[in-house]
N, C-alpha and C positions, 0 to 999 in steps of 0.2 A: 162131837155127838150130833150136830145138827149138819154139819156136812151133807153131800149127796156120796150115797154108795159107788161102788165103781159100776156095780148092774146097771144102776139108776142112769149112769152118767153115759152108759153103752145105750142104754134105753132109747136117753134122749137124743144122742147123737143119732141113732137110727130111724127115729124119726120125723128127725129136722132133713135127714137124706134122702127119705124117702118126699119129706115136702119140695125138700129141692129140686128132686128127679120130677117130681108133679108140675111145678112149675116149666121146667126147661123143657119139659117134653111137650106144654101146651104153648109158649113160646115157638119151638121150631116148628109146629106142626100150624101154627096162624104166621109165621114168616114164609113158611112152604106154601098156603095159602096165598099167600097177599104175591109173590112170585111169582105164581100162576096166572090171578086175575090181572098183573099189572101187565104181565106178557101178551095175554090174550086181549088187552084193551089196548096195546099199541099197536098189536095184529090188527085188529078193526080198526084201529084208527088210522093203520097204513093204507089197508083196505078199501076206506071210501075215499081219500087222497086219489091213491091212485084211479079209483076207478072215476072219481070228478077230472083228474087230468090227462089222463092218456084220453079218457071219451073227449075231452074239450079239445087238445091238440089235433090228434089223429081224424076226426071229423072233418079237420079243414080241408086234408088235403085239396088243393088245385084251386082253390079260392081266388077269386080274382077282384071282386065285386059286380061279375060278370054273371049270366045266366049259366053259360058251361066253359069251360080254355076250351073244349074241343071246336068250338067256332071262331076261335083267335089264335092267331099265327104271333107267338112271343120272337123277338126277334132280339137275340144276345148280339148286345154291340161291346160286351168287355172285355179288353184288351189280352187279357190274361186272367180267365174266370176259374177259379175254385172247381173239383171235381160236383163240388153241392149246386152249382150256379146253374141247375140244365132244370127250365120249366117248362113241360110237353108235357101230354095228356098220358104220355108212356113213361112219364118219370115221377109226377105228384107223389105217388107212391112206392116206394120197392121193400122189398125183402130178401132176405136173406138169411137162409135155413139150413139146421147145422147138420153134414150130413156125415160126418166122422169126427175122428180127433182133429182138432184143429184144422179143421177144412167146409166149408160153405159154398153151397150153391143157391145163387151165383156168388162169385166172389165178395167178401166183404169190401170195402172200401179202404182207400189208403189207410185212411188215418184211423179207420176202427180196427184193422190187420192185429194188431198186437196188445188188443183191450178185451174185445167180447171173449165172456167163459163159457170154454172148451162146452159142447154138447149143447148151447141155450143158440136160439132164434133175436135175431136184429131188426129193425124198421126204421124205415128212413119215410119224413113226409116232407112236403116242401106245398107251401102258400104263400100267398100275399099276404100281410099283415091287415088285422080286419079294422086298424086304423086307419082310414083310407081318407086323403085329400082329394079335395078336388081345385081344379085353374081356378084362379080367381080370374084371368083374363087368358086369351084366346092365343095361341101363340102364331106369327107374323109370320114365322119361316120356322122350317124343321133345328136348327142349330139354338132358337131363343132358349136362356133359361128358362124353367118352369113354374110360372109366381102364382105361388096359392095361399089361400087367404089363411090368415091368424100366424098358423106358425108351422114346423116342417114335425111335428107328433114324433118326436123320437128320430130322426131320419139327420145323422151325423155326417160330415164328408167323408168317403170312404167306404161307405154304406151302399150295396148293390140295391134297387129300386125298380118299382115295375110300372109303367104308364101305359094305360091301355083307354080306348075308348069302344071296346068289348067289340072290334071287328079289325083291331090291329095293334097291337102291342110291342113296347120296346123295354129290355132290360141293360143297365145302365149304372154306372159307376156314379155316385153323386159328389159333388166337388165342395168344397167346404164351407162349411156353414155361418158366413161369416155376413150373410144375409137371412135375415128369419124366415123371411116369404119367397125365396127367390131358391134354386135347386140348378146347380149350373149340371153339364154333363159334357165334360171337356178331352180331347184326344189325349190328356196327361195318362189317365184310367180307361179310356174307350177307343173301341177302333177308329171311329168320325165322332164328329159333335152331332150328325144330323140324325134326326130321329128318323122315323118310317114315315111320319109324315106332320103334318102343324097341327097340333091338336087343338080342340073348342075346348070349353067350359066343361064339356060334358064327360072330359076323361076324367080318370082317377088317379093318383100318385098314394104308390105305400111303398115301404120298407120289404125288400122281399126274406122269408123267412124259411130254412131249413133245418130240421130237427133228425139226430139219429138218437134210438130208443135203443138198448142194448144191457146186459148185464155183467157187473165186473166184478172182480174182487176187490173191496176195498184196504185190503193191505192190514185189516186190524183182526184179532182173533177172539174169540169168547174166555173166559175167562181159563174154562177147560183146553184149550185152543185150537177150537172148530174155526176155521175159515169163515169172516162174515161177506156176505154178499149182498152187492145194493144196488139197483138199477138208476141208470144214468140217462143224463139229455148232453148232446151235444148241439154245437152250436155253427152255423157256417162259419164262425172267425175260429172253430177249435177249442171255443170253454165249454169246460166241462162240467156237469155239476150234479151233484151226486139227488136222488128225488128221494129216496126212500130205503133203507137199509133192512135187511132181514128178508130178503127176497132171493130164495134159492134156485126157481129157474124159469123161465120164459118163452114160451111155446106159441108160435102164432099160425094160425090160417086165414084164408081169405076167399070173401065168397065173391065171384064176379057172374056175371050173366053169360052162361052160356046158349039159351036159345033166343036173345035180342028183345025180351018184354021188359029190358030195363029195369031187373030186379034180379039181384043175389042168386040161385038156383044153385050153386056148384062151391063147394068148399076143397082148400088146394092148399098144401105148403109154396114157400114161395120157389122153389124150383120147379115145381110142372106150372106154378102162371107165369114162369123165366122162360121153360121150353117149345109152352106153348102160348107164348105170345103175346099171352091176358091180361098186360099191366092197366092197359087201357079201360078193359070190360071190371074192372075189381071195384063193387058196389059195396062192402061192407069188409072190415076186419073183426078177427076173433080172437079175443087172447088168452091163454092159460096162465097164469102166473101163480106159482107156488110159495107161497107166506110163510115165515114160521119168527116164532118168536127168538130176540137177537140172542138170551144167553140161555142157556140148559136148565128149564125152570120143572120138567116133568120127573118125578119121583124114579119112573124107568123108562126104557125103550116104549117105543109106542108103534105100531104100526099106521100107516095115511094114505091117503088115495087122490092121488093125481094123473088127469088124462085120460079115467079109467081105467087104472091100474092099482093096485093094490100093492103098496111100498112100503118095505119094511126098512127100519133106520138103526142096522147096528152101531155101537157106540155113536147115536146121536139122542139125546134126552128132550131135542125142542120141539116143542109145540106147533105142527105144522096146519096148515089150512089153505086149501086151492081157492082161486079168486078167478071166474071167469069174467070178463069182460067183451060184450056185442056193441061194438057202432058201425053206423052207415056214415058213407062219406056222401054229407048231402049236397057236396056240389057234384054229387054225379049220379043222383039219386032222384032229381027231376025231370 
């Protein structure tokens, strides 16, 4: 007699269901929430990385400690140097632009042939490390080690090095470090021991440093299993290492001076500054990179606009955003 009816007992259940329903559906709809904002905060947070690193790297090109390379003759003495080992006022920088399926002009490089994805843009820059030594004493004949004071900043045996006194420069294989202040450079690694000439006090000793910029597939998939893509740094000894993930694709141009006032004027893919010549004259880089958040966090397709184009993304639900990035390479920009 005190029982619940069986109406009562439909009653309640129906709106304990409908409480339930109330719940879960304000649950998925603050998890749907928080998926979005956490995607779009690693997009920006990828966003200023890269755009602090690529400006900081890419800038350097042709760095020497010297006012331009273009007034110093680098003189490779290594015995058997790396395709990366070429420092000329026509090499600081190249590119490489994708101009089909699997095909680049100008050619990619060996060791990027079989990494950069199909349709994105490469860059390679090469500098002297802006750790720079200087003699601690004056060298007696072009073959003396090179003894600089405190300690060698990084600079290992085996390690390619650049010694300049910014009107004549030598690059060089360094011999083992088995001395802290002392930098031999021995016909073991190098064609002679003798430099281009006896340097003073006044040259510089760094680590020389080459970088390719490129976009790969990282091999891993989204949960739904979209292909994730992440752009990478190599390194002249060949490591590789991944900077940033969630980066779908890589477009560059380059502006170099074409009427000689030593300022930017002409914006190029890297095949017309290949054909026409212009590695030299290339005052500034421009990059497009396409961002998008790593797993499928958008409720539907979205449409995005990259390059000035208007992109629409069947079966893709992630959250895209274009990142442009402007620097000047200001050792060539004085």
């Amino acid at each position: 007699m005190r029982g619940f009816s069986l109406v009562e007992l439909m009653l309640a259940m129906f709106l304990g269901l409908l409480l339930s329903a109330g719940v879960l559906y304000i649950f998925s709809s603050n998890h749907a929430t928080f998926q979005v904002e956490e995607g779009l905060a690693r997009t920006q947070e990828t966003s200023r990385f890269l755009q602090y690193y690529l400006t900081r790297e890419i800038r350097m090109a042709g760095y020497t400690g010297c006012l331009s390379l273009s007034n110093i003759t680098i003189n490779n003495l290594v015995t058997d140097p790396p395709d990366d080992a070429t420092f000329t006022a026509d090499t600081v920088i190249q590119g490489y632009e994708a101009s089909g399926s699997s095909t680049w002009s100008p050619a990619l490089p060996t060791v990027l042939s079989s990494l950069v994805q199909d349709g994105t843009d490469a860059i390679t820059v090469r500098f002297a490390s802006p750790l720079t030594l200087q003699l601690k004493n004056p060298m007696n004949h072009p073959n003396n080690p090179l003894v600089v004071d405190n300690s060698r900043q990084g600079i290992d045996g085996g390690d390619i090095i650049i010694i300049t006194d910014c009107t004549v420069g030598d690059m060089v294989v360094a011999g083992a470090s088995s001395n802290a202040t002392a930098i031999t450079h021995t016909v073991a690694n190098n064609t002679t021991n003798d430099l281009s000439n006896a340097y003073t006090t006044e040259a510089k000793v760094a680590r020389f440093t080459s970088y390719h910029f490129y976009l790969k597939d990282t091999g891993r998939q989204t949960k739904t299993g979209l292909p994730i893509r992440a752009l990478y740094q190599m390194e002249i000894d060949g490591t590789e290492t991944e900077l940033a993930e969630g980066v779908e694709d890589f477009q560059i141009l380059y502006g170099f001076d074409s009427t000689g006032d030593g300022t930017a004027d002409t914006f190029a893919n890297a095949s017309t500054i290949e054909s026409g010549g212009n590695w030299s004259d290339v005052k500034a880089v421009r990059m497009n990179l396409l961002l998008s958040t790593v797993e499928e966090v958008n409720p539907k397709e979205q449409a995005y606009r990259y390059n000035g184009i208007t992109v629409s993304s069947p079966g893709n639900k992630k959250l895209h955003r274009e990142l442009q990035i402007y620097t000047t390479l200001r050792n060539r920009a004085l």
